[in-house]
N, C-alpha and C positions, 0 to 999 in steps of 0.2 A: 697826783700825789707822788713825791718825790723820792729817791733811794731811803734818804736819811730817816725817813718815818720808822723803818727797822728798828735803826741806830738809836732812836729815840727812845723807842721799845726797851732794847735790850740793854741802853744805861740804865734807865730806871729800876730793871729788876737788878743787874748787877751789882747795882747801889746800895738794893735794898738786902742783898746777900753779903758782899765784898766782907762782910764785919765775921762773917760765919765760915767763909773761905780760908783755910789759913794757907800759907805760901811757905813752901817748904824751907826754903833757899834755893842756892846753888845745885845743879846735878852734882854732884859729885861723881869723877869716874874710878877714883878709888873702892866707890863703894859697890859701884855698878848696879845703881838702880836707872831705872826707867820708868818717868813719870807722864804719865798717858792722862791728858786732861778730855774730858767727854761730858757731852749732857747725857745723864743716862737715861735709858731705856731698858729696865731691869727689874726683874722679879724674882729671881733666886738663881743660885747658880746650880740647883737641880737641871742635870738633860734632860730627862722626861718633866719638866714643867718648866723650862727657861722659853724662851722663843721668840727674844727680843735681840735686838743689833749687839745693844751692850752685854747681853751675856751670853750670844754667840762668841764674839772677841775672847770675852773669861775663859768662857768653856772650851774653847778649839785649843787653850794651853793647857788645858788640867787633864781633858779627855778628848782619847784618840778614836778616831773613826777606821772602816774598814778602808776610804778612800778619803783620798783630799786633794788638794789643790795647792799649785804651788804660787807668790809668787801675788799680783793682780787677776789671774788669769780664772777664768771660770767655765773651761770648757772642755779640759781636758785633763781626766781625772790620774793621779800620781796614787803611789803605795801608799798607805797609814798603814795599819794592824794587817794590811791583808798583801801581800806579795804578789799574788796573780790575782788574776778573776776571769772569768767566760760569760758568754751569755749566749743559750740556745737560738735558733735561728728567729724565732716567733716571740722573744725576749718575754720569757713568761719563768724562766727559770736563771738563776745568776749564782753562779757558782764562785767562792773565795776561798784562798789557802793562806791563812794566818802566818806572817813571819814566826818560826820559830823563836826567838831571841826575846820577843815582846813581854817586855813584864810591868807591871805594876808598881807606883811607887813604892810600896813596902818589900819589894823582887819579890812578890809572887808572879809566878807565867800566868800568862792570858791566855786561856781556852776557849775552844768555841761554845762551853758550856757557858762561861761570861758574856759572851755576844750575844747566844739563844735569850739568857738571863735580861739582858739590858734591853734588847729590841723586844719583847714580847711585853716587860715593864711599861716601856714606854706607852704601846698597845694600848696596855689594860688599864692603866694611872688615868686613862681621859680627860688628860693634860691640854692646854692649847697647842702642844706639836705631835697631839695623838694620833691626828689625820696624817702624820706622813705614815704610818705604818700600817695603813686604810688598804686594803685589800692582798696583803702582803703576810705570808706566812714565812715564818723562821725553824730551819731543823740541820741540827748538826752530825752527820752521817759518823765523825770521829772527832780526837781530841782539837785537829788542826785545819776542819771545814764545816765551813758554814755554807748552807743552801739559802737563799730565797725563792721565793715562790710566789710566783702571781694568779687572781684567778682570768686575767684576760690580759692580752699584750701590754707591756708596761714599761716601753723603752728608758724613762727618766729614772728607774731603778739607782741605775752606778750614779745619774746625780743624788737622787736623795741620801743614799748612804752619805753622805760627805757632809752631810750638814749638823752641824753638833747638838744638838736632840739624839742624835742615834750614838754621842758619843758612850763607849764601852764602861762601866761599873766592874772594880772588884765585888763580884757577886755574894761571896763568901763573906764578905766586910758588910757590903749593905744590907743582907738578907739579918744578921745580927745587930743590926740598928734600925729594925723596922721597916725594910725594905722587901716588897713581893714581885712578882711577879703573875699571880694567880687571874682569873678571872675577874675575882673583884676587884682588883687593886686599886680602883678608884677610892673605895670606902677602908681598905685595908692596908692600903700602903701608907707607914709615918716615917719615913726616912728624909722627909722636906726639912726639919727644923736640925737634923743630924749633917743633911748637906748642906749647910749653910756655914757650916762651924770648920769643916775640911772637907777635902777633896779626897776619890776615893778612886783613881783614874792611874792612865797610864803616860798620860803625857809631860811636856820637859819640864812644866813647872807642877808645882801644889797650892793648894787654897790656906795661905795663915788666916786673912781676918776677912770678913766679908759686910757692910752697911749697907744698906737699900737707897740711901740718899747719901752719904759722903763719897763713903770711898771702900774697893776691894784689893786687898794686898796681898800677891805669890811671889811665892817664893820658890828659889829654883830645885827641881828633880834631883838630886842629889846622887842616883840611883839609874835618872833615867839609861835607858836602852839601848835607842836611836841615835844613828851617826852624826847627825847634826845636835850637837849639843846645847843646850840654852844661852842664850848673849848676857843674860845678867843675873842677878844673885837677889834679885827682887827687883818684882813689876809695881807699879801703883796705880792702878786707875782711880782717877777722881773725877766726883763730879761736879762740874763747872760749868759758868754762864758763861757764853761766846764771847762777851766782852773783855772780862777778866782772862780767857784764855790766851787773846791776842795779845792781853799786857803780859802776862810772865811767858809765853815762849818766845817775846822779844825782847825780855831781860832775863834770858836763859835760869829763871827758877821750875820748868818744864821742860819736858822731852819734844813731847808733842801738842799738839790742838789738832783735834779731830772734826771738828766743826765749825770750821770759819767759814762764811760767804767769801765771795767772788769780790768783794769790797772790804773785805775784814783783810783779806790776805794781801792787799796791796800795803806798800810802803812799810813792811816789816823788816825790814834792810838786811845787809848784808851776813848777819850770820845764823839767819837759818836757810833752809831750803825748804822750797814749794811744791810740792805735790800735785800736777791737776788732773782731772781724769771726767768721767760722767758718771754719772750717779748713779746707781739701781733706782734709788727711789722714786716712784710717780706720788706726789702731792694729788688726790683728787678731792672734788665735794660730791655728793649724794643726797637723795631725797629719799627722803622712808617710801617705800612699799608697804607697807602695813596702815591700811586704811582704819583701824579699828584702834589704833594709838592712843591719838589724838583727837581734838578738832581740826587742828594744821594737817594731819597725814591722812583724815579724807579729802582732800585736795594733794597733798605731795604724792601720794599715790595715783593720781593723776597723769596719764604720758601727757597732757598739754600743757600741764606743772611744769613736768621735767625739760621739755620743750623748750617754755621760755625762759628758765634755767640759762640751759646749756646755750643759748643765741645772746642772752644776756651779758655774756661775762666779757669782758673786754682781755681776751690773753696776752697777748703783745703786752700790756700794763702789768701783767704779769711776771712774765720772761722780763722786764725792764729791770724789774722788782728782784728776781733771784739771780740777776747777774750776768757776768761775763760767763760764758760756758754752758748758761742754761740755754734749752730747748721749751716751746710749747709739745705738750704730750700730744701726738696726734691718739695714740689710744693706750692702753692699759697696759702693753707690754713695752719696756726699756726698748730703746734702739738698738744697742745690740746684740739682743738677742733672736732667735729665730720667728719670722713672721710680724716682727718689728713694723708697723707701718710708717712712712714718709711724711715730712711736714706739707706737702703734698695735700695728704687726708686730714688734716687736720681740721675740726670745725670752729669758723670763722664766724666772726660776732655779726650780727643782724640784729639790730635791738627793736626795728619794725616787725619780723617775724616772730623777735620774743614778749611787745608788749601785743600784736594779736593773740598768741595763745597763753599768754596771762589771761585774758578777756574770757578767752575760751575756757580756760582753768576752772573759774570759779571760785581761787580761794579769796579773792577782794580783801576785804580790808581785816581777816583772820591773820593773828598773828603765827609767826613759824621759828622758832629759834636754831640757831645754828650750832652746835657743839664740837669740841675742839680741845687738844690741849694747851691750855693756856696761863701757867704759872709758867710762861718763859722759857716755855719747851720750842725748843729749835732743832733742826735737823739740814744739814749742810748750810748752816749757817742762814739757816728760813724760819723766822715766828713766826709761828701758829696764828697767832693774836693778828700780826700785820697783815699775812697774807687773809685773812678771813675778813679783815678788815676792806680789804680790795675787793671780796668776790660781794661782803654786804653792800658797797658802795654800788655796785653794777645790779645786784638785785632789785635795791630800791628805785633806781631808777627807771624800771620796767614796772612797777610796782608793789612787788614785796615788800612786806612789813617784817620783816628780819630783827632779830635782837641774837644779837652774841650772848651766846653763854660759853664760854673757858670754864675751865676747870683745873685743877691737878693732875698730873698723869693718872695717881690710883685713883681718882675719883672719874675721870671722862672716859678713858679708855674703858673700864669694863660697862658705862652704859652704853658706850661704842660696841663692846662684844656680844653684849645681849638685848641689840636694837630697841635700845630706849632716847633712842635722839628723832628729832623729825627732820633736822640736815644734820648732814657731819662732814667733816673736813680734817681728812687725813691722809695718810700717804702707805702705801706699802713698799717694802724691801722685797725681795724673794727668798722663800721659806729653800727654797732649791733653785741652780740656776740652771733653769729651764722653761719653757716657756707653757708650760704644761702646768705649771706652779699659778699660771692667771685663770686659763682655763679651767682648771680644776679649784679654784678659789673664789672667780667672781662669777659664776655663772648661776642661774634660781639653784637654790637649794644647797649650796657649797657654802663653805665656807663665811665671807665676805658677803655673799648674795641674803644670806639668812641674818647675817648684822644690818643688812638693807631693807629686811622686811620682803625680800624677793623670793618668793615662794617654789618649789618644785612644781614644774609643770605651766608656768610662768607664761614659757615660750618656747616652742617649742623648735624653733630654727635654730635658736642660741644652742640651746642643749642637744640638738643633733648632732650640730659642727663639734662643741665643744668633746663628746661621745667619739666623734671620728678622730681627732686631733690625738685623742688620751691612747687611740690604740696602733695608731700610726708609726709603720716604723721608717716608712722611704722619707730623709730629709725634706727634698724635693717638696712632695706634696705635704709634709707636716707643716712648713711655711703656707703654705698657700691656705692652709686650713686657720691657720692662727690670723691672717689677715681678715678671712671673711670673717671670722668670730668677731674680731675688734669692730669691721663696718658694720656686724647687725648690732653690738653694742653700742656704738654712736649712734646708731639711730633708736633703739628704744628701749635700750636698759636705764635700770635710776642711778647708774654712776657717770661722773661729767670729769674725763682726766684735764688736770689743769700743765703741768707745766714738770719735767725735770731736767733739777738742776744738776749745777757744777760739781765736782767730787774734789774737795781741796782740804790736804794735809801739810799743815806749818811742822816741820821740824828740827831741832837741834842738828848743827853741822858734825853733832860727834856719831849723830846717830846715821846708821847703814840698814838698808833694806826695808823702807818704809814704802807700801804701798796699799792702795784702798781695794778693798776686796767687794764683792756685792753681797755675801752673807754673812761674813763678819769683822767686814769694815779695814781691821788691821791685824797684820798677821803678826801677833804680838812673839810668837816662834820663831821667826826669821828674822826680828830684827834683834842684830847686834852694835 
């Protein structure tokens, strides 16, 4: 199966959109907007319940963290709201001293009673980015310090702060629009349908209009604080099929395209510029754990299932498929992060090894469906639809009786969140860039592992490493921990990583400082 199969994909849905697309015009620079074309990935521009690419990107402009990052760079944490910071020797304790100057769009100061306020929200709301604040206490000794608090070593602290889930709320503003903070705040907090409507933050832009599937529009701080001022006077994100992005940012009615393939970005000529990099993203597939499903998931529960799965799959036809720049995933964690494994370890197709333990399996001629987003959801310029289209073709051939089921985003994803698929095929970003973000997401009973049907207590080699990894603070051995985790997971966990790709940003030549981030894609704050 050839490149163009994608391409195929993605006119037909673009076609079937194009009429409902409108095109702006021209940028205008008199006007100084920036038009950010994206497929989204979005649920509100609530922090405590956003936790998606695209409304990381929204939300790192509206609301500021204690720490951030400047730049592509993801390793080394810069000021936001907070000036210094420390960490005790046994990193159980992380101390931060709020820029005095810091205020709120409306010039209210930001206090550490706001920070107490928004991190404890986030906590209680038991949102999908509630887990980052999973063993993590918040207390503020005075106006202008915040304490964290862990109950065991917790080195990825100064990363999670930086991820915009923990972005800061005027407290005082939310709390009078249905905003808590309390214990319940799952059942008691209504300030979702209030932050959808404006932004209630400290950062260089604010929220005018906000749509779920069009498009969200900020507008700039007027007010803001911070030395680095905003680059324009309104942002637009819209959402857009890869196809149509390639056409208007090479007839300059877009700023950017944040999701073109490795193929998309060729022959866009001379007046924009190319962006390449590597992706955070790993693309994997999965087989349920949860024997009691289905009929297919007493079999996909099966390690001799999962087995000839992952011997099945033809990866190389994959890596073909996502381009120039991609890599096959040797395991679950990005390459360049820590404990990254080598194409080296990488598992290599054996389709005898995988139709013997089809045989051994037992799920014969039970059908299994695969789930996915599939209404022409792409991510680095990869369909969902095509690529699942490639892993079905390799299944069958080993003997799976596989049927695609695509979906909508709102429709597949949340039976993806509450393991109602018997495969699935999707990809993660990092919720923090750390490598402690896989560990602590795909292992029995985390995260990821309980959308797999992979139960606590699972395994218990996984979960020791994974236990060591989490409390480790010497580099050194934290790699080494992260590597054995991935080889005991390639050999018997129900996830099978496939393949990540390329990181490419098509841009306007008027536009400056355009670079792809792994949490929130594009640092819509530094480009001027």
């Amino acid at each position: 199966m050839k490149l163009t199969f994608k391409r195929v994909l993605g006119v037909v849905f673009s076609v079937a959109l194009i009429s409902t697309v409108a095109v702006t015009g021209p940028v205008n620079a008199a006007t100084k907007t920036l038009l950010v074309e994206h497929v989204f990935q979005l649920t509100s521009t609530d922090p405590g319940r956003s936790f998606e690419q695209t409304g990381n990107m929204i939300n790192r402009a509206l609301y500021e963290t204690l720490l951030t990052y400047k730049g592509g760079d993801a390793s080394t944490q810069v000021p936001g709201l907070a000036t210094k910071w420390k960490a005790n020797a046994n990193a159980t304790r992380f101390t931060f001293t709020l820029n005095k100057n810091a205020k709120f769009a409306d010039g209210t100061k930001v206090t550490s009673a706001d920070v107490v306020f928004s991190l404890n929200r986030l906590k209680n709301i038991k949102g999908n980015p509630s887990s980052l604040m999973a063993g993590i206490t918040v207390s503020a000794p005075n106006a202008s310090t915040v304490v964290l608090t862990t109950e065991k070593p917790t080195p990825q602290v100064l990363s999670i702060v930086t991820s915009p889930s923990l972005g800061i709320l005027n407290s005082k503003v939310a709390k009078a629009n249905g905003a808590t903070d309390a214990a319940d705040a799952s059942t008691t907090d209504k300030a979702l349908e209030f932050l959808k409507t404006q932004s209630i933050g400290s950062g260089p832009y604010t929220l005018r209009s906000f749509n779920l599937t069009s498009e969200v529009v900020l507008q700039k701080n007027t007010k803001y604080w911070g030395a680095d001022k905003p680059g324009y006077d309104r942002i637009v994100v819209r959402n857009v099929p890869v196809n149509v992005q390639r056409l208007n940012v090479i007839k300059g009615s877009s700023s950017i395209a944040a999701d073109l393939s490795p193929d998309q970005a060729e022959g866009v000529g001379s007046r924009v510029n190319v962006v390449e990099g590597k992706a955070s993203n790993v693309f994997f597939l999965y087989l349920s754990a949860n024997d009691a499903f289905s009929p297919a998931t007493a079999f996909t529960s099966n390690p001799k299932c999962v087995e000839a799965a992952r011997y099945a799959i033809n990866y190389n036809k994959i890596v073909r498929y996502a381009g120039t720049g991609a890599i096959q995933a040797p395991g679950i964690i990005p390459s360049f992060f820590s404990g990254a494994l080598k194409q080296k370890d990488a598992i290599k197709q054996d389709t005898a090894r995988a139709k013997a333990a089809f045989d051994a399996c037992g799920i014969k001629d039970t059908p299994v469906e695969i789930g996915y987003w599939g209404d022409g959801g792409a991510v680095n310029g990869l369909n969902f639809g095509s690529l699942a289209a490639l892993v079905d073709e390799d299944l069958r051939a080993v003997g799976f009786k596989t049927r695609l089921k695509g979906a909508p985003i709102a429709v597949s994803l949340p039976l993806y969140r509450e393991n109602k698929e018997e495969m699935g095929l999707w990809l993660w970003g990092p919720d923090w860039p750390d490598s402690t973000n896989y560990t602590e997401s795909f292992s029995p009973g985390t995260k990821v592992g309980l959308r797999m049907g992979w139960l606590e207590g699972s395994d218990p080699v996984i979960e020791d490493l994974r236990a060591k990894a989490g409390v480790e603070t010497n580099n050194r051995k934290r790699a080494t921990l992260f590597r054995k985790w991935q080889r005991e997971m390639n050999k018997r966990s129900p996830l099978i990583p496939l393949v990540q790709p390329a990181a490419i940003l098509v841009a306007n030549k008027s536009v400056r400082g355009v670079s792809d981030h792994p949490i929130w894609k594009i640092n819509l704050t530094e480009i001027k």
